[in-house]
N, C-alpha and C positions, 0 to 999 in steps of 0.2 A: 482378496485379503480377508483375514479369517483371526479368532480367535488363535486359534494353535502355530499361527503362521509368526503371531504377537509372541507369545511366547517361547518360541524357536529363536525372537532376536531379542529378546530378556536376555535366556541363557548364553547367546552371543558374548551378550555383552559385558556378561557378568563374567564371563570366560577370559577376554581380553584387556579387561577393564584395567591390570595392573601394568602392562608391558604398551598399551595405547589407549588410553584415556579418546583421544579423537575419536578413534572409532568405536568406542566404547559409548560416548555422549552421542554420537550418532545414531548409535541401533535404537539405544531407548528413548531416544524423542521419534524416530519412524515405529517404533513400537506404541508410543503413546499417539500418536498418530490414527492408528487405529482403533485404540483404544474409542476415541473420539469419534472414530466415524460409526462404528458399533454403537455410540454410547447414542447417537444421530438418529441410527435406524431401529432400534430396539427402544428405546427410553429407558435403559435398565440403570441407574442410577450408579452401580459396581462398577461400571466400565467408565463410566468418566472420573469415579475414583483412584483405580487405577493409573487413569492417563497423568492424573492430576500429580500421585505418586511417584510414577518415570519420569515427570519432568523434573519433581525436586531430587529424585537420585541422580539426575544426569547432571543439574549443576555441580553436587559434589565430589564427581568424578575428578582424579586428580586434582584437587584443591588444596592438597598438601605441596603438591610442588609449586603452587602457583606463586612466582616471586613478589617482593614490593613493586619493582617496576610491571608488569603485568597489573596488578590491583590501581595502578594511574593511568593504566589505558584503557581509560573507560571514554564515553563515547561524550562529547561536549555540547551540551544542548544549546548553550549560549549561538552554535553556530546555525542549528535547522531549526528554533525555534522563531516566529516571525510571532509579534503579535496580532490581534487581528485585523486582518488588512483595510483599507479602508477603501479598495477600488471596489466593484462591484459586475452584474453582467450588462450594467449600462456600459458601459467602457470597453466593453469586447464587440467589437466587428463583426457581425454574419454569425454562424452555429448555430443559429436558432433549434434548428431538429437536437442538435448534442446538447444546449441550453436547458430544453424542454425535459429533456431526460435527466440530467443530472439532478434539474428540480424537482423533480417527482421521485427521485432514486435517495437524493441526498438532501436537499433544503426544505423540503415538504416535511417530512419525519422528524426531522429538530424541531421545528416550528409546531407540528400537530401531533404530537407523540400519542396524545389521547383517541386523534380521529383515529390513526395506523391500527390503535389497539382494540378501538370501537368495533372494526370493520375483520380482525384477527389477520392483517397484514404483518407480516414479517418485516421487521426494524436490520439492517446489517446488511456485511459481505462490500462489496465495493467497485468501483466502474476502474476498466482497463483501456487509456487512449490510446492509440496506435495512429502511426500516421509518419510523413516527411517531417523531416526536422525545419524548425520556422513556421510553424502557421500556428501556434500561440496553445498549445499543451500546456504549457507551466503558467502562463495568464491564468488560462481560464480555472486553472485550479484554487490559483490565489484567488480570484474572484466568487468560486464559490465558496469558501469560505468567509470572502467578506458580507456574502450575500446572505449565508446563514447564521452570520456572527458568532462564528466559534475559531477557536483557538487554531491558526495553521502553521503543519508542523511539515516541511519541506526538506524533503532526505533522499541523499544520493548512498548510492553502494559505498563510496569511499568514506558517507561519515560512519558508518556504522563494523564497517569491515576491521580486526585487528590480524596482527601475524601472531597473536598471544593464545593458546589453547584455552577455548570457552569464551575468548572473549566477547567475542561478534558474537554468540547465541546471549551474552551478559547486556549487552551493549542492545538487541531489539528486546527482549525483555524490559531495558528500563527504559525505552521509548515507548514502550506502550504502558506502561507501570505512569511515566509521565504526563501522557494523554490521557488517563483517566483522571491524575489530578488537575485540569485543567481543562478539564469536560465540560460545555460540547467542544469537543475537537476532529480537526480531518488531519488522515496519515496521506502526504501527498509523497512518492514513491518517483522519483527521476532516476530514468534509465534503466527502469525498473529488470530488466533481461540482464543485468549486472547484478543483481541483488536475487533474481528469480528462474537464474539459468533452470533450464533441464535437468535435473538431476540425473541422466543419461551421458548429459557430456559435461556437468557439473564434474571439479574436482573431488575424491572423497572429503576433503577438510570443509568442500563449501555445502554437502549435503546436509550435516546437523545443522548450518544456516538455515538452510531452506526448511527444512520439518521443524526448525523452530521458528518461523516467520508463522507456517503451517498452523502450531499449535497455540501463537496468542492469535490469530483470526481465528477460530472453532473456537476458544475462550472466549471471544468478544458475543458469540451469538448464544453461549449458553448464561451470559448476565445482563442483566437493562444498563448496557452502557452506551451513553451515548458519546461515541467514536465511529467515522463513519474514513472510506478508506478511498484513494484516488490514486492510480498508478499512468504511467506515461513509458510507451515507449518507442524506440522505429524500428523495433524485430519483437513484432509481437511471439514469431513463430521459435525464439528461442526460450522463453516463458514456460514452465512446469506447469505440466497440464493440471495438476493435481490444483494449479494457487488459481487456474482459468473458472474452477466449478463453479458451481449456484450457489451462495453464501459466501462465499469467498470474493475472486474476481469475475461473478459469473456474468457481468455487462461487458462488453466487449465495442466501444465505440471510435470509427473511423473520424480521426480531423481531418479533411481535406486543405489543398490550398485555396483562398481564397476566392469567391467567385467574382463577377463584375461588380454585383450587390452589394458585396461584402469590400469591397476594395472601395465603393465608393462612400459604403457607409465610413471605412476607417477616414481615408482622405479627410473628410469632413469633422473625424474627431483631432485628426492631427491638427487642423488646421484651425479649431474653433476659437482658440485666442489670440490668433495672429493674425494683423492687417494680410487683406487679399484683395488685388482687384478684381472689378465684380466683373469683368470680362471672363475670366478663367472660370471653366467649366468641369468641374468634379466629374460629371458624367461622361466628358470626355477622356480627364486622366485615366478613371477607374479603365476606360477599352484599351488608351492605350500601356495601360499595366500589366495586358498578360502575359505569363511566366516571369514576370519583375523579378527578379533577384537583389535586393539590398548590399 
């Protein structure tokens, strides 16, 4: 991808822009897109103007037809915003290794903003779990947020998605527009391969989704915001490589199913306020729990 490559899908778009506004908004946020990655490897300050430029022409792409009803289908934070949570990673079972990293990826950096910058550590981009559905992905998310005490903001494909032209690119725009006033915050991403298909086997309507999820994460790393990112899914391998890279979702971490460790650690928190006879043996249940299915 190349300057001239960018401007081949300017012209695109400027070209279609009146008879399909969709695909219209689509070229110039993959055009600005680049813009950003140029702006990345070069530091030439022009090209993140640029990018910064196709994104506001792409909102005003069709915005004359855009009805009243359209302008109320906007995205309801009342439902994915959580305050911040009050469990923590006491309260999570086993992980220790995914624990350890999260803390040093995400809880470390709110907390020592100063040491990160002492040391010219890079702040941003965000962890991708991947694993079986049930072994506690969306815990441990909440948890780190309540661990770093910041704002957690819990969002699936379906809050964010409308059938309205521009809406869904309206709709993560003001989710991250809202993360920053309510910073420090984490963007926790459920199902995330719903929200972050392939743009390969992405429909065309859902790729200006994607290259605008694209373009407020490269936003997030060229400002001191502190917004840190947490995705979850169980096909990692449907995921656009493009949102896998280094600043973006370049951690890439397995949750396994629980081990005996971890099974007996839970046991013990399930059971910490509930009479037990002292016969019964945690370290027994925990052996005979494997493959438990609830």
């Amino acid at each position: 991808m190349n300057e001239s490559h960018a401007n081949k899908l300017e012209q695109e778009a400027q070209r279609v822009a009146s008879r399909n506004p969709t695909q219209a908004q689509a070229l110039m946020l993959e055009a600005a897109e680049i813009y950003l990655r140029l702006a990345e490897m070069t530091g030439q300050e022009k090209y993140m103007v640029k990018a910064q430029q196709l994104y506001q022409d792409s909102e005003g792409v069709g915005k004359t037809k855009v009805t009243m009803q359209d302008e109320q289908a906007s995205v309801d934070f009342n439902k994915i915003i959580a305050k911040k949570p009050s469990i923590s990673f006491k309260d999570i079972a086993g992980l220790q290794e995914l624990k350890q990293k999260i803390r040093l990826k995400i809880i470390e950096p709110f907390r020592r903003p100063d040491v990160y910058a002492h040391f010219g550590k890079k702040v941003g981009g965000g962890i991708l779990m991947y694993g079986p559905p049930g072994c506690g992905k969306s815990l441990i998310a909440e948890a780190t947020a309540g661990e770093a005490q910041a704002t957690f903001f819990s969002v699936k494909a379906s809050d964010l998605k409308s059938k309205f032209v521009g809406e869904t690119e309206r709709n993560i725009a003001a989710l991250f527009d809202e993360a920053r006033k309510r910073a420090p915050s984490i963007i926790f991403f459920d199902e995330f391969e719903a929200l972050g298909e392939a743009r390969n086997d992405a429909h065309s309507v859902n790729k200006g989704m994607i290259s605008q999820l694209l373009t407020e994460i490269d936003g997030m790393g060229s400002k001191n915001q502190q917004i840190l990112l947490l995705a979850a899914t169980n096909e990692p391998w449907m995921v656009d490589l493009a949102l896998k890279r280094d600043g973006r979702f370049g951690t890439t971490l397995f949750v396994p199913h629980p081990d005996v460790v971890a099974r007996e650690e839970l046991i013990k928190l399930q059971v910490a306020d509930r009479p037990m006879d002292k016969g019964i043996s945690t370290k027994k249940l925990a052996l005979l729990t494997q493959n438990y299915k609830a």
